[in-house]
C-alpha positions as CSV (number, residue, x, y, z in Angstrom):
1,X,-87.3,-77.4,71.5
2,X,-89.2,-74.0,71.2
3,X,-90.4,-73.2,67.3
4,X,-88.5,-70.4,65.4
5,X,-90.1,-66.9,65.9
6,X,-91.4,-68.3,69.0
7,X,-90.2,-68.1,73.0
8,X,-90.0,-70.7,76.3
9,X,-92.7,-68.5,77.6
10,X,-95.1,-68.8,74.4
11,X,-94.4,-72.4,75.0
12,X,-95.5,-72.1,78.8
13,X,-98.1,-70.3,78.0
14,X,-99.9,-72.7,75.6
15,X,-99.0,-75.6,78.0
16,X,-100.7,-73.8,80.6
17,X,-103.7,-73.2,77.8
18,X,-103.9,-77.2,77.4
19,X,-104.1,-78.0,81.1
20,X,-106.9,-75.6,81.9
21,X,-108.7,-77.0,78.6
22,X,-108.0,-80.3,79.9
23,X,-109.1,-79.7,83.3
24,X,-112.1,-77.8,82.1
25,X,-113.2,-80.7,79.6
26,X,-112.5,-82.9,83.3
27,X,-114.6,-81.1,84.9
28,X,-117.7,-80.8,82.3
29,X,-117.8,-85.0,82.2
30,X,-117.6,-85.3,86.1
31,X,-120.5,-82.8,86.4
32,X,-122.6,-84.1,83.2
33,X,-122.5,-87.5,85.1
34,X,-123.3,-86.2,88.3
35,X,-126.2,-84.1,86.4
36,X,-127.9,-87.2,84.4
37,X,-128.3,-89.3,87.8
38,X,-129.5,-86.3,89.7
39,X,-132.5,-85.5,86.8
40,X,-133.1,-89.0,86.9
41,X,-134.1,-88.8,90.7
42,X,-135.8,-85.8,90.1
43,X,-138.1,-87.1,87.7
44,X,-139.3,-90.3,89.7
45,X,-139.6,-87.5,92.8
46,X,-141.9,-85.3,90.5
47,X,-143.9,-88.4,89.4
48,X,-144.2,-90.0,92.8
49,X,-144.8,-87.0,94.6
50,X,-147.2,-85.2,92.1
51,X,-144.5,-82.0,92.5
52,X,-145.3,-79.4,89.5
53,X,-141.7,-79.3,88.3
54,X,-138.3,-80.5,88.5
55,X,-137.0,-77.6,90.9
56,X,-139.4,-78.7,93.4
57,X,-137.8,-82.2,93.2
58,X,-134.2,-80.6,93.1
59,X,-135.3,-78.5,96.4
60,X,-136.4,-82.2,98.4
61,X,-132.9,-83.8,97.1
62,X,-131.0,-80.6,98.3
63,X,-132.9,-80.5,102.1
64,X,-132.3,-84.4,102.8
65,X,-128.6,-84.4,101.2
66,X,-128.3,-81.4,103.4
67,X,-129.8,-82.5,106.7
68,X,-127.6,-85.8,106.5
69,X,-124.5,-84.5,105.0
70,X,-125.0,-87.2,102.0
71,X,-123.6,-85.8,98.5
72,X,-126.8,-85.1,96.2
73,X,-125.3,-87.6,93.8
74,X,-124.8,-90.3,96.5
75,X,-128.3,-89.5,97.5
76,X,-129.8,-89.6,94.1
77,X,-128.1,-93.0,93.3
78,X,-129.5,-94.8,96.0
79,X,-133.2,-93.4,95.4
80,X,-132.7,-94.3,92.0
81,X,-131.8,-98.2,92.8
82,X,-134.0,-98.2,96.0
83,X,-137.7,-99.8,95.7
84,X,-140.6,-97.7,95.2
85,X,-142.2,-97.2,98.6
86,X,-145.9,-98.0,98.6
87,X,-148.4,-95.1,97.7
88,X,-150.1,-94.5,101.3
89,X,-147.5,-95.7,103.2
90,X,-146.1,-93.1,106.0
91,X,-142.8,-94.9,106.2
92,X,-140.4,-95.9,103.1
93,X,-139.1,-98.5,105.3
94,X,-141.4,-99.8,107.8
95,X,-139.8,-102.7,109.1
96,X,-135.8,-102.2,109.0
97,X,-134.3,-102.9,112.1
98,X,-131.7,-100.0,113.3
99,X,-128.5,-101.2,114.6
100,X,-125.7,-99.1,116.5
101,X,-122.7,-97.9,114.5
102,X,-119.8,-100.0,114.1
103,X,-116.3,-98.9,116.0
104,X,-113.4,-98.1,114.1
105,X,-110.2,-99.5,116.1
106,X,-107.5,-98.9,113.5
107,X,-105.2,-96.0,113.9
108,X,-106.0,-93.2,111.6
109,X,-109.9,-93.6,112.4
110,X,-109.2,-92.7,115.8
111,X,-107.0,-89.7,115.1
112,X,-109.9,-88.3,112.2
113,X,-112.7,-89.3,114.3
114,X,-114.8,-91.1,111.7
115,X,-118.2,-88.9,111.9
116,X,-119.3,-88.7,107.7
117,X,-118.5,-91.8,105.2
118,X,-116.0,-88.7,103.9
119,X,-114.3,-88.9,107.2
120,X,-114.3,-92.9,106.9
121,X,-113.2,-92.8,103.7
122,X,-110.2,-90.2,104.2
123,X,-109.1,-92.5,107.1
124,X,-109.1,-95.7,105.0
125,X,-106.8,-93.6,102.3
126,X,-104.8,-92.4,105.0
127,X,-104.7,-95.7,107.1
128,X,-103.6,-97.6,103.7
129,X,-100.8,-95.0,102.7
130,X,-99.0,-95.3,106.5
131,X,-99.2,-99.1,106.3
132,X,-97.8,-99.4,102.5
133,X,-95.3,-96.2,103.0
134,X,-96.6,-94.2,100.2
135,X,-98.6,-90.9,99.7
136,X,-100.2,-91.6,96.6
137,X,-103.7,-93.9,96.6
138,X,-107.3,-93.5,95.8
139,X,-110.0,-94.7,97.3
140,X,-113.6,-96.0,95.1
141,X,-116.5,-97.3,96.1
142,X,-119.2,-99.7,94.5
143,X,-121.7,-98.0,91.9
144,X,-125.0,-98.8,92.0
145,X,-126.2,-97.4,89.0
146,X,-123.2,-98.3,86.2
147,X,-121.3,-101.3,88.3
148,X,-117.6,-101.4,89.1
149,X,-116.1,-99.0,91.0
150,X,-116.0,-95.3,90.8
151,X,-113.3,-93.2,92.8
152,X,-114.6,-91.1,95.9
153,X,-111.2,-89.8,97.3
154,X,-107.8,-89.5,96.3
155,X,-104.0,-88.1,96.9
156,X,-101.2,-87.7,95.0
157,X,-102.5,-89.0,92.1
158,X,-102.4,-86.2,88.8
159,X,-105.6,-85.2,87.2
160,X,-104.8,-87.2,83.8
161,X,-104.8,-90.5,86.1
162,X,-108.3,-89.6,88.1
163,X,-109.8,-88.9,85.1
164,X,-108.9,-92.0,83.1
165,X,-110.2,-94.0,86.5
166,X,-112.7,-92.5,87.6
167,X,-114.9,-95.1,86.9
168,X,-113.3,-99.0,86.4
169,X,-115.3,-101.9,84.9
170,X,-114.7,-105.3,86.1
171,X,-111.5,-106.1,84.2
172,X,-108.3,-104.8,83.4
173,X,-107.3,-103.6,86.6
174,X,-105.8,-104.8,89.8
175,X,-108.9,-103.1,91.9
176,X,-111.3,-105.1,90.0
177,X,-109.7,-108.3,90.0
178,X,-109.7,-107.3,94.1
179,X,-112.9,-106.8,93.6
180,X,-113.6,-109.9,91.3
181,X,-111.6,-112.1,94.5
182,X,-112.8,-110.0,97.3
183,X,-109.2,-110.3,98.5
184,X,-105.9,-108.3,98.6
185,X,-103.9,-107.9,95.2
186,X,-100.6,-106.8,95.1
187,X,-99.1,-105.9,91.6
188,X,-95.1,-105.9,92.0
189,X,-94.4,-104.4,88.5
190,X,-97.4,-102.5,86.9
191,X,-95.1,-102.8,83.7
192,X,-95.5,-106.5,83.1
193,X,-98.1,-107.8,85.2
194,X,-100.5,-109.6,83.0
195,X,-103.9,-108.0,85.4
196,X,-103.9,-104.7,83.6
197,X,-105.3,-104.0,79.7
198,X,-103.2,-101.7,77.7
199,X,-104.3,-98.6,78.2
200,X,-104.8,-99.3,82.1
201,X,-101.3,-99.8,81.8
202,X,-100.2,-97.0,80.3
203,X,-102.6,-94.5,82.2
204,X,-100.9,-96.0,85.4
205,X,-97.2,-95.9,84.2
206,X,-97.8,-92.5,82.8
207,X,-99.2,-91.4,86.0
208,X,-95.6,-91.9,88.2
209,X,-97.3,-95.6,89.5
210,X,-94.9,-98.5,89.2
211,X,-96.5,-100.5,91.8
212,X,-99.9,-101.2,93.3
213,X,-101.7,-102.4,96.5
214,X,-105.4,-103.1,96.6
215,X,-107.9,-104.1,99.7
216,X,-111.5,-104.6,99.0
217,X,-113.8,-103.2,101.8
218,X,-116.1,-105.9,102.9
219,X,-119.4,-106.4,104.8
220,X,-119.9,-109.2,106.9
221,X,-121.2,-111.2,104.3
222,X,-118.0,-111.1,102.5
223,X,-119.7,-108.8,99.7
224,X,-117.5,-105.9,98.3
225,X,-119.0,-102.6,98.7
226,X,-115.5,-100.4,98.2
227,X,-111.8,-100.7,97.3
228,X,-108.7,-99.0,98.5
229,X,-105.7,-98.8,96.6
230,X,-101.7,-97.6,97.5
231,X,-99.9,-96.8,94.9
232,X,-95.7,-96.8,94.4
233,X,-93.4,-95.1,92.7
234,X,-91.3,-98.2,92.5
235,X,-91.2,-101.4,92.0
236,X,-92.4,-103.7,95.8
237,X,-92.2,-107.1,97.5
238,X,-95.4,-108.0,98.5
239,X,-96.6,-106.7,102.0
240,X,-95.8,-108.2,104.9
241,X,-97.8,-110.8,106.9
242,X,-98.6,-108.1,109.4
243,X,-99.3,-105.6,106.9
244,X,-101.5,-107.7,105.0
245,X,-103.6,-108.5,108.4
246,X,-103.3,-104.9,109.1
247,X,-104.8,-104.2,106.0
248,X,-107.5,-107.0,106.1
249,X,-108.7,-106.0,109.6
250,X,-109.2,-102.5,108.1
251,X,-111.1,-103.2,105.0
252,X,-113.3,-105.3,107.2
253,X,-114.3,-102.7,109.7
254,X,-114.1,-100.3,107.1
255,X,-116.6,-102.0,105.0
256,X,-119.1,-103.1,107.7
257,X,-119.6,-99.4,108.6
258,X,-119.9,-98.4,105.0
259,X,-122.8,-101.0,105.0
260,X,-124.3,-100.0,108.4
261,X,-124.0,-96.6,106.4
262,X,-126.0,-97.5,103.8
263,X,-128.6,-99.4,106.3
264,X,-129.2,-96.3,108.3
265,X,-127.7,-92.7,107.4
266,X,-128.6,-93.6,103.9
267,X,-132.0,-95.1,104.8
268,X,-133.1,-92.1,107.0
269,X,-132.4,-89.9,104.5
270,X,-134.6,-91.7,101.5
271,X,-137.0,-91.9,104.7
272,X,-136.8,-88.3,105.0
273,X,-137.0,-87.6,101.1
274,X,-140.5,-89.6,101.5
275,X,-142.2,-87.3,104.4
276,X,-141.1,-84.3,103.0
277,X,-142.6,-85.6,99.4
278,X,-146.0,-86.9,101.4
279,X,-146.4,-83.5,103.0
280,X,-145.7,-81.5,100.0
281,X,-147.5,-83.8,97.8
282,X,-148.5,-81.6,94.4
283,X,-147.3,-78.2,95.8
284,X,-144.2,-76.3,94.5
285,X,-140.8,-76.1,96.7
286,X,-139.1,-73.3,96.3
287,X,-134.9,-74.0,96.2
């Protein structure tokens, strides 16, 4: 009901205030995140590399995320976890084997052409959605840095719910019990389904979400390295048998090539990172 002395498009307007505070204040904690890991790197790459200051390191990030199309903060968080190479060695990784990149046989893989783990991750989302007949899902992906799972792409959801899981520990949710399992969860009724903590809950409900389906994305060692999750607008049965297989043989392929991702896109780049650090070594890079 609109105030006395005041109008529905005062109202508006102030609602319209609150959202761009809110998405603003979104958007601050997303990029001081981002911004703390990518200092981080920058600082073992000025020590390591004798680099006069931490725009130099910036400028090495920026030419190997850019050469291998890997996000500076995906590229950052791996340097950060990765084992120091040794001093005078020419290679970071001397001795990795190189292995061909996996093939990609379920439907919406084919039709995006996989190409980037972006393109891979957009056809897991999309691949998921078709088989669970929804258009609302996210997908996440393991974090090396903080653990759980932190989300990399997503549709249909609204900003309040992205925001609130962004990043998921190892409880209260039906991802990270998937995770937890490293098998499909299907929550029926987000309202009463003892797997979510209260405020998961209420994020979830408040986001549209009655329903969930989750499928971890696994290596062939059976480790969980991503999670994607449909989401309902209603109350659902449990998948089908041939959904369920659909989805398994998907999270399997999808999570082998994340791996072989890791193993060599990710590798080459950090490999990259080191020669351009070794020939630069105590000179200033200019962004």
């Amino acid at each position: 009901m609109t105030q006395p002395g005041r109008t529905a498009a005062d109202d508006g307007a102030d609602h319209d205030e609150l959202e761009r505070l809110r998405a603003e204040a979104r958007d601050l904690r997303t990029r001081a995140r981002a911004h703390a890991l990518i200092a981080q790197a920058q600082g073992l790459l000025q020590e390591r590399y004798a680099l006069p200051d931490a725009d130099s390191a910036f400028a090495l990030l920026r030419l190997a995320s850019q050469r291998f199309n890997i996000k500076m903060r995906t590229l950052s968080e791996v340097l950060v976890a990765a084992p120091r190479p040794a001093a005078r060695d020419e290679l970071w990784f001397p001795r990795r084997a190189r292995l061909a990149e996996p093939v990609l046989s379920f439907p919406a893989a084919r039709r995006t052409g996989p190409g980037t783990r972006g393109g891979v991750l957009a056809a897991v989302l999309s691949q998921t959605l078709a088989v669970i007949g929804t258009d609302m899902g996210n997908v996440q992906l393991a974090d090396r840095v903080r653990g759980g799972l932190r989300i990399e792409k997503h549709t249909g959801h609204p900003a309040d719910f992205v925001d609130f899981f962004g990043h998921v520990g190892e409880e209260g949710t039906s991802c990270a019990k998937a995770a937890r399992d490293v098998a499909q969860v299907t929550v029926r009724d987000v309202e009463s389904d003892p797997v979510f903590s209260e405020p998961a809950r209420e994020a979830i409900l408040a986001s549209g979400s009655r329903a969930v389906h989750s499928v971890p994305l696994t290596t062939s060692a059976g480790l969980c390295v991503g999670m994607v999750s449909a989401h309902v607008e209603r109350t659902m049965a449990t998948p089908a048998k041939v959904q369920l297989k659909a989805l398994e043989v998907m999270g399997t392929e999808a999570g082998r090539w994340l791996a072989w991702h890791d193993r060599t896109v990710v590798l080459d780049a950090l490999e990259h990172l080191h020669a351009l650090g070794r020939s630069n070594h105590g000179r200033r890079i200019a962004r």
